[in-house]
C-alpha positions as CSV (number, residue, x, y, z in Angstrom):
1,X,24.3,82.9,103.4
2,X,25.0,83.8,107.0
3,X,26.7,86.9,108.1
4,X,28.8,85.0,109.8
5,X,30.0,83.1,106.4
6,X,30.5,86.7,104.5
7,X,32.9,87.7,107.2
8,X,34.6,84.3,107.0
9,X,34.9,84.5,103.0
10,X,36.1,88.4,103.0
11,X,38.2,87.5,105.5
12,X,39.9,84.2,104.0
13,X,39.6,86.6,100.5
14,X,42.1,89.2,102.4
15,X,44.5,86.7,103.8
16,X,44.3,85.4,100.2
17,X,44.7,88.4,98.4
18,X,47.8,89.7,100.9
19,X,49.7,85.8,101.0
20,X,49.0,86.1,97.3
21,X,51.0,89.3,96.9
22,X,54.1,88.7,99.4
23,X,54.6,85.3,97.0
24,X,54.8,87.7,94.3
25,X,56.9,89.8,96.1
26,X,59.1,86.5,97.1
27,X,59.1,84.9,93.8
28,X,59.8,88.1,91.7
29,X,63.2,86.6,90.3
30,X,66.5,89.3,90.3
31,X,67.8,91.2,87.4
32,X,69.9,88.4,87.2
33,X,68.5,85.0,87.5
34,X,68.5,83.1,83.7
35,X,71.1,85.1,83.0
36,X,74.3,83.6,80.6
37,X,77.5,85.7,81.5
38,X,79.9,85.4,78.3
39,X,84.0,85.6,79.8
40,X,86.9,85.9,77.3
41,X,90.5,84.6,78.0
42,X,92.9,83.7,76.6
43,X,94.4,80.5,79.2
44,X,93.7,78.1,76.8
45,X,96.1,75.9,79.3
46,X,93.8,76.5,81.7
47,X,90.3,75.5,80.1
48,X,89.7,72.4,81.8
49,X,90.6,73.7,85.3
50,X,88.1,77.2,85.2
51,X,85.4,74.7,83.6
52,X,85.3,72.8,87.0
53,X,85.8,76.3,89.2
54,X,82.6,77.7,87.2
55,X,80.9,75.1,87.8
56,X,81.2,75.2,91.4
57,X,79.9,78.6,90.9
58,X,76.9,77.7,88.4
59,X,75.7,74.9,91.2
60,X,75.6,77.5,94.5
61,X,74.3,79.8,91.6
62,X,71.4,78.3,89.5
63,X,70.5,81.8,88.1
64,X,73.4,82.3,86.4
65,X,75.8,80.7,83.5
66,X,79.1,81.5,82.8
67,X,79.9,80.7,78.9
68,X,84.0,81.0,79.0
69,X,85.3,81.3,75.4
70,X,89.3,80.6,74.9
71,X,91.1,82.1,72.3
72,X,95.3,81.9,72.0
73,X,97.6,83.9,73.2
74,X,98.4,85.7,70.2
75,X,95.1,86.4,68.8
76,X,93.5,87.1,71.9
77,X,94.4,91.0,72.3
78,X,93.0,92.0,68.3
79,X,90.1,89.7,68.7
80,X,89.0,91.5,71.9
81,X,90.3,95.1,70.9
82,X,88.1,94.5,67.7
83,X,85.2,93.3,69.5
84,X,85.2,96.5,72.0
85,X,85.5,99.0,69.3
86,X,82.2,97.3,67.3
87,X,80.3,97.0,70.7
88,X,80.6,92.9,70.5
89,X,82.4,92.5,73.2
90,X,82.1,90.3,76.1
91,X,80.7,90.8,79.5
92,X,84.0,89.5,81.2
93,X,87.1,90.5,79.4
94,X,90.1,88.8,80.9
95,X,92.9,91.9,81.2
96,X,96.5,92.0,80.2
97,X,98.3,94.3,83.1
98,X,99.9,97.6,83.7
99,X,100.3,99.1,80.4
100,X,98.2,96.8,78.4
101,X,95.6,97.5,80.4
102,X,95.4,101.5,79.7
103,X,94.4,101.5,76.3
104,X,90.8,99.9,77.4
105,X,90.5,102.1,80.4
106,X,91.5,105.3,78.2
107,X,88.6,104.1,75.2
108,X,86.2,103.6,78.6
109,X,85.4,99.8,77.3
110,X,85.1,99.0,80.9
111,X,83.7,100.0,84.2
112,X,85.4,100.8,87.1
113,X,85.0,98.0,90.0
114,X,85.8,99.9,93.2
115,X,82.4,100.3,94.6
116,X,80.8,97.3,93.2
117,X,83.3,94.7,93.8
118,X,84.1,95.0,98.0
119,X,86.4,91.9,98.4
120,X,89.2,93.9,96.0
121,X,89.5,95.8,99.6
122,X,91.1,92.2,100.7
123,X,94.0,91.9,98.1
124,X,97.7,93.1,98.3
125,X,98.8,95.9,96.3
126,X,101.4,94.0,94.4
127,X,97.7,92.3,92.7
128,X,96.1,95.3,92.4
129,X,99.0,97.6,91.1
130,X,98.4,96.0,87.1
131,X,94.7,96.8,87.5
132,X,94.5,100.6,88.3
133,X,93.7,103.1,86.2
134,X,96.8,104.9,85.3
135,X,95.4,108.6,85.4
136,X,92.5,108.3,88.2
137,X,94.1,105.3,90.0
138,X,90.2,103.4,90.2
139,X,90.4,99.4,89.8
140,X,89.1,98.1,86.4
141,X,89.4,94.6,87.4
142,X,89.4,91.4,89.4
143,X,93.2,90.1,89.8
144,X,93.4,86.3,89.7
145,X,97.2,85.8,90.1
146,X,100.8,87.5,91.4
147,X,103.1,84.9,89.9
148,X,107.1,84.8,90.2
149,X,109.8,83.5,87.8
150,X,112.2,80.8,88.1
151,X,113.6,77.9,86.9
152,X,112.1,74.8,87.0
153,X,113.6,71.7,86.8
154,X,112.7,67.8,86.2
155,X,113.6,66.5,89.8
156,X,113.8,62.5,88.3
157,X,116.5,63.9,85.5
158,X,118.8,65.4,88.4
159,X,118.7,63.0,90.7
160,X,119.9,60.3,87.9
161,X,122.6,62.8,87.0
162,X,123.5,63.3,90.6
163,X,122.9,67.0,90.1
164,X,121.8,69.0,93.3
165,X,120.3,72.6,93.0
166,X,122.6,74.7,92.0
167,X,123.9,77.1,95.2
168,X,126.3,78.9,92.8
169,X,126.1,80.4,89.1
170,X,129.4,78.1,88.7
171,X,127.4,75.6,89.9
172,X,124.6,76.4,87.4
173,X,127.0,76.1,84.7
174,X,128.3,72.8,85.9
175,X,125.5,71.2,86.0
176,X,124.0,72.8,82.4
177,X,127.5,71.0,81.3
178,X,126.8,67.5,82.7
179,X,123.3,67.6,81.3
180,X,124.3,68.1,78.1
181,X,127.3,65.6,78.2
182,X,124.4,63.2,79.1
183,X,122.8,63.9,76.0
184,X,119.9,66.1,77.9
185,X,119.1,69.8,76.5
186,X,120.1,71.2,79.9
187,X,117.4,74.6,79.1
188,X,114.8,74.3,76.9
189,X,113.7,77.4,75.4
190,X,112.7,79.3,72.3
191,X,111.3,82.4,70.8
192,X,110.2,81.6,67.2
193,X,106.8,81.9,66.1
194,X,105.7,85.4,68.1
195,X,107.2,83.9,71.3
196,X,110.0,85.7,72.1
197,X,108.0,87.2,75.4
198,X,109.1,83.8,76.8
199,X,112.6,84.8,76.0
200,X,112.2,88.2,77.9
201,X,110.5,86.2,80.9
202,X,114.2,84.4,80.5
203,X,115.9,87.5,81.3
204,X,113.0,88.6,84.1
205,X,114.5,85.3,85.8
206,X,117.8,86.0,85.6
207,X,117.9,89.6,86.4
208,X,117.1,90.1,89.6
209,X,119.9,88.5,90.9
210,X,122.4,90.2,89.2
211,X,121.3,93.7,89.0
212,X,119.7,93.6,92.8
213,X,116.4,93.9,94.3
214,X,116.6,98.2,94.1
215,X,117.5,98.6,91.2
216,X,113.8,98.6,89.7
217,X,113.2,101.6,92.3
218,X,116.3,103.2,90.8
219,X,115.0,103.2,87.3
220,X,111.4,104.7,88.3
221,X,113.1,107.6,90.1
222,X,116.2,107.9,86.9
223,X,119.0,106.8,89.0
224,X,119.4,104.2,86.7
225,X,118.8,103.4,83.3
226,X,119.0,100.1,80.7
227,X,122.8,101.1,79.6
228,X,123.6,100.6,83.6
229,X,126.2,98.2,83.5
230,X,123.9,96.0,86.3
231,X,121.4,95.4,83.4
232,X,123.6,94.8,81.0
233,X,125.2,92.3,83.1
234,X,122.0,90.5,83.0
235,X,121.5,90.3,79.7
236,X,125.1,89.3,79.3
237,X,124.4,86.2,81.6
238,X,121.1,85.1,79.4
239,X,123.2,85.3,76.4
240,X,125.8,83.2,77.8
241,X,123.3,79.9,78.7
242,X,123.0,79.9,74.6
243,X,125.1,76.6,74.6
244,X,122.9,75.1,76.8
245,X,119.6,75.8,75.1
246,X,118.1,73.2,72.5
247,X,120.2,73.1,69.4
248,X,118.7,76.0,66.5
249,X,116.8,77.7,69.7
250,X,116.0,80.6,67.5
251,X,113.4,78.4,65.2
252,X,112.2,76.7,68.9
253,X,108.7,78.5,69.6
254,X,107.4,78.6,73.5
255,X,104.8,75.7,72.8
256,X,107.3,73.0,71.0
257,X,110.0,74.6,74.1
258,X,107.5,73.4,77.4
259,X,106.9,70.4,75.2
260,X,110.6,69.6,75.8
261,X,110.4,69.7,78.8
262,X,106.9,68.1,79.9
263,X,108.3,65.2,77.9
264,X,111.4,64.8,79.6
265,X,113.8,65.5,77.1
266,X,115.0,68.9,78.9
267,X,116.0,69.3,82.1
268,X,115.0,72.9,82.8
269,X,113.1,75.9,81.6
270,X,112.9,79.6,82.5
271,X,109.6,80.2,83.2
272,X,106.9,81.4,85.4
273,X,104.7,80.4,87.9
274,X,101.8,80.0,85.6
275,X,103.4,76.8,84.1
276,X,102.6,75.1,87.2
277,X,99.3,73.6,86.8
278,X,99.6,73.5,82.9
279,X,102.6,71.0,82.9
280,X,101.2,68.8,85.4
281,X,97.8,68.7,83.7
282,X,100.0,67.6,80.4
283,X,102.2,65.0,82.0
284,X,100.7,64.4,85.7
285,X,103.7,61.3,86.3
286,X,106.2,64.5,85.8
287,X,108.3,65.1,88.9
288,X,109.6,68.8,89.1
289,X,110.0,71.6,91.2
290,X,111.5,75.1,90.9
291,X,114.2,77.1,92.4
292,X,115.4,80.7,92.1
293,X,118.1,81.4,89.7
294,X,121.4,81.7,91.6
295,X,124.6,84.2,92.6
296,X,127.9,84.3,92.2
297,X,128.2,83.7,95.7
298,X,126.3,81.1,98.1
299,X,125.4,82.9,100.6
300,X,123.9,85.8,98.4
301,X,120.1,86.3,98.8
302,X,118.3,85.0,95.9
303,X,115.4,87.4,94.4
304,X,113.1,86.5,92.3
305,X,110.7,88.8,89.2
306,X,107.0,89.1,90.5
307,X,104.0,90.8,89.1
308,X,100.5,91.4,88.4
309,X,99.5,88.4,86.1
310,X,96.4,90.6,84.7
311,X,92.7,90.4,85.3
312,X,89.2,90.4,84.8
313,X,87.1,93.5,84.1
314,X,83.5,94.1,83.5
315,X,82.8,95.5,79.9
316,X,80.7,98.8,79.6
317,X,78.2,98.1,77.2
318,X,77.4,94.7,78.7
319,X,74.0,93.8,78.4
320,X,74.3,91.7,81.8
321,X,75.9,93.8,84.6
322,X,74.4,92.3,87.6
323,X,75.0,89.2,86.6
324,X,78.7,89.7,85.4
325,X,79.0,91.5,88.6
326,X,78.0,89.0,90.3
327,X,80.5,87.0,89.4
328,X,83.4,89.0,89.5
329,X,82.4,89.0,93.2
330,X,82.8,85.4,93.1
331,X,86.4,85.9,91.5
332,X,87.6,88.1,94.3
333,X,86.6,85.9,97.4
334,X,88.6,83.8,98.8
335,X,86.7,80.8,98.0
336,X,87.9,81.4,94.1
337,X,91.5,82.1,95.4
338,X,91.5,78.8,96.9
339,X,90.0,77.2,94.0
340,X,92.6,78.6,91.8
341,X,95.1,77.6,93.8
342,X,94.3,74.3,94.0
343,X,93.3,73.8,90.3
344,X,95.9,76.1,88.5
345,X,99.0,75.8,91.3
346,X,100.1,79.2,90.6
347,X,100.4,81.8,93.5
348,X,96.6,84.0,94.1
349,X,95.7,87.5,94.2
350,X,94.5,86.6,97.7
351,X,97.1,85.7,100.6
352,X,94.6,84.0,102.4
353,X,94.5,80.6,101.3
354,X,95.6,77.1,102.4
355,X,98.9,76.0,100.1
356,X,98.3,72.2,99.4
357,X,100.9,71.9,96.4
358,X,104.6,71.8,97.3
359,X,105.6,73.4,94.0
360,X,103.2,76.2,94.5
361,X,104.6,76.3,98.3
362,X,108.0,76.7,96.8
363,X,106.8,79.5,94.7
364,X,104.9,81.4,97.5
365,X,108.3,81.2,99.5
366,X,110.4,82.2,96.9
367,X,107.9,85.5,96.6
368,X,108.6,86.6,99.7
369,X,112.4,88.3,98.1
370,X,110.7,89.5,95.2
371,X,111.0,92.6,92.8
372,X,108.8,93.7,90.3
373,X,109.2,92.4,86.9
374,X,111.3,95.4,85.2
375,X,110.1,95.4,81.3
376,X,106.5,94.4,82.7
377,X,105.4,96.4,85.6
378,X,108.1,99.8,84.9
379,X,108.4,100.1,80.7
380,X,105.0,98.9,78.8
381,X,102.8,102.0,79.6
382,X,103.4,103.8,76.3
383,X,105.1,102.7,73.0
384,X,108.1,101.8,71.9
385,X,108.0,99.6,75.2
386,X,111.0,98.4,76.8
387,X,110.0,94.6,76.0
388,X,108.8,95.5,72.0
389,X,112.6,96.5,71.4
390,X,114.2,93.4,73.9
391,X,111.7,90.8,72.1
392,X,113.1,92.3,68.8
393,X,116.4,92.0,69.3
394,X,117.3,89.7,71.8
395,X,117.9,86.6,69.5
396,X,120.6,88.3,67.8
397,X,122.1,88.8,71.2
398,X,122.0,85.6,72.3
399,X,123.5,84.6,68.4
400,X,125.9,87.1,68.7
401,X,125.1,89.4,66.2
402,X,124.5,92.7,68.6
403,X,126.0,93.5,72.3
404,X,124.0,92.9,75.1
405,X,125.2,97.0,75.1
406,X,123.5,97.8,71.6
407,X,120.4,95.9,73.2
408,X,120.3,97.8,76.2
409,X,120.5,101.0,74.3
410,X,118.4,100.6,72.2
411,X,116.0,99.4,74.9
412,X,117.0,103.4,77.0
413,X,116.6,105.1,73.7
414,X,112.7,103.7,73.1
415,X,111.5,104.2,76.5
416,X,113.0,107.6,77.0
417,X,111.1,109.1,74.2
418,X,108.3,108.9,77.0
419,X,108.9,107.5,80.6
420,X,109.3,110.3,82.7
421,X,111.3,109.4,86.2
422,X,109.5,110.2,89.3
423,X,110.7,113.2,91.1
């Protein structure tokens, strides 16, 4: 062999050797890639719709699976709790807010996102507020949603009533009257069955407009309390819809109540801005719309209950944090804000999205006179919450068997045994 060929061979044996290790280099696969990222929640409405967002993300991400798991409502807060404690948990935990929240921040089941989740930097406070850390104020997860409350109604029902929005609470009442002449449950409604939150998100409609859009800022700093005669007011006005609500309400749970009025038999329903995509993906030939619950006078300016819905946090002992990170990432951008908008038709923690629904555009426009959600974003950070004793009791108010003033007491009397004002 010539000279000449050894050269060649050590030579083409280098190249080889060094292309052989930058494709090692190149191919060496991230922490992440095969990696299946398990998510709790508890939308069981919304199964169908994060499927398809998900699977946007699976197809610009082949390294990664998302395996979502749906569990209701009511079971979903032990199931997780008992998971966390026995180190079964998920690696995405969908988050109740605010006070909810603390308990799993306090245990340290999850991680703080702050540094490892930039596009958190690109949402509004009023998202982030029920995802902060009560005692160091760091973000323990990804908001999805700042929905508002209002009352929906079934546009094809009023406009074969002649019934207009209501401008007025007189007018409110009129047309709650007419409905029922017609034979229509003007407001359906119901709290039976562990579901008397949906009678509290009743009064979080209502209350705004009748106690005013300070007066939340007047019970965080003690100028006012529940025995203020502006919140007993509200509670008065709830009670008083009871002839309008579906006939033995008290037995009416809040899945047989939006039943009511997907199907058309029911007119109205107090509700909030989640509802939007789960009643058109029930009954997509429904025609409705939503509108704030009105003044006394017509010319007052409507306000409207708005809060954090919850969110999604990474779980400590997660076997899969790069990955799970990873897609909490993609929960943040914009590009999942717009995809939730557009699937789910309730309002994003992001602002900066394109509105293509007219309800949702209603609801994003009636957010702009907003004030936070009382019981919700002020009273559940320690027990007895304010909503515990209002879900308790607010049946018998509405049946008259207790004052909207023995309610509000006993509400003052819970939450003073620990809310301090500020100073």
């Amino acid at each position: 062999m010539s000279m000449l060929s050894i050269h060649r061979r050590a030579a083409l044996g280098l190249i080889g050797g060094l292309a052989a290790a930058c494709w090692g280099t190149f191919i060496t696969p991230p922490a992440w890639a095969d990696s299946t990222v398990t998510l709790w929640s508890w939308r069981t409405e919304d199964e169908a719709a994060m499927h398809r967002i998900f699977d946007a993300f699976e197809a610009k991400n082949p390294g990664i699976k998302v395996d979502i798991q749906f569990t209701p409502d009511a079971d979903y807060q032990n199931r997780l709790s008992t998971a966390l404690r026995g180190g079964r948990g998920p690696d995405i935990a969908q988050l109740k807010a605010y006070g909810e929240l603390q308990p799993f921040v306090d245990a340290g089941y999850l991680d703080a996102l702050d540094d490892s989740v930039p596009e958190l930097k690109n949402m509004p406070d009023a998202a982030l507020g029920g995802a902060r850390g009560r005692a160091d104020g760091k973000l323990y997860g990804v908001p999805y949603s700042v929905p508002m409350m209002g009352v929906f109604y079934n546009q094809d029902i009023f406009a074969a009533q002649g019934i207009e929005i209501p401008k007025t609470y007189k007018d409110f009442v009129a047309a709650c009257g007419k409905l029922k002449a017609a034979g229509i449950t003007p407001i359906a409604t119901g709290g039976a069955n562990g579901s008397a939150w949906e009678l509290e998100i009743g009064v979080g409609v209502i209350g705004p407009t009748v106690y005013g859009p300070d007066f939340y800022d007047e019970m965080m700093t003690g100028k006012a309390t529940f025995d203020d005669p502006r919140y007993v007011a509200a509670l008065k006005r709830f009670a008083e819809l009871k002839p309008y609500f579906p006939d033995g309400f008290a037995g009416i749970d809040y899945t047989t109540a939006t039943q009511q009025f997907i199907g058309g038999k029911a007119a109205m329903f107090l509700g909030g801005s989640f509802e939007n995509g789960s009643f058109k993906a029930q009954n997509p030939k429904l025609k409705f719309s939503i509108f704030p619950f009105p003044a006394d006078d017509a010319g007052a300016k409507l306000y409207t209950s708005a809060f954090s819905d919850g969110s999604y946090g990474l779980v400590s002992e997660s076997q899969n944090k790069e990955a799970a990170t990873k897609v909490l990432g993609f929960m943040a951008s914009a590009e999942f804000a717009q995809m939730f908008a557009d699937e789910l038709g309730w309002p994003p923690a992001r602002t900066d999205v394109t509105v293509k629904d007219p309800v949702l555009a209603q609801m994003m426009e009636m957010s702009k006179n907003s004030t936070p959600y009382l019981t919700l974003v002020g009273f559940r950070w320690q027990s007895p919450t304010a909503s515990s004793v209002l879900q308790s009791e607010i049946i018998d108010m509405v049946e008259g068997n207790i004052a909207p003033e023995k309610l509000a007491a006993d509400m003052q009397a819970a939450v003073a045994t620990w809310f301090k004002p500020k100073q």
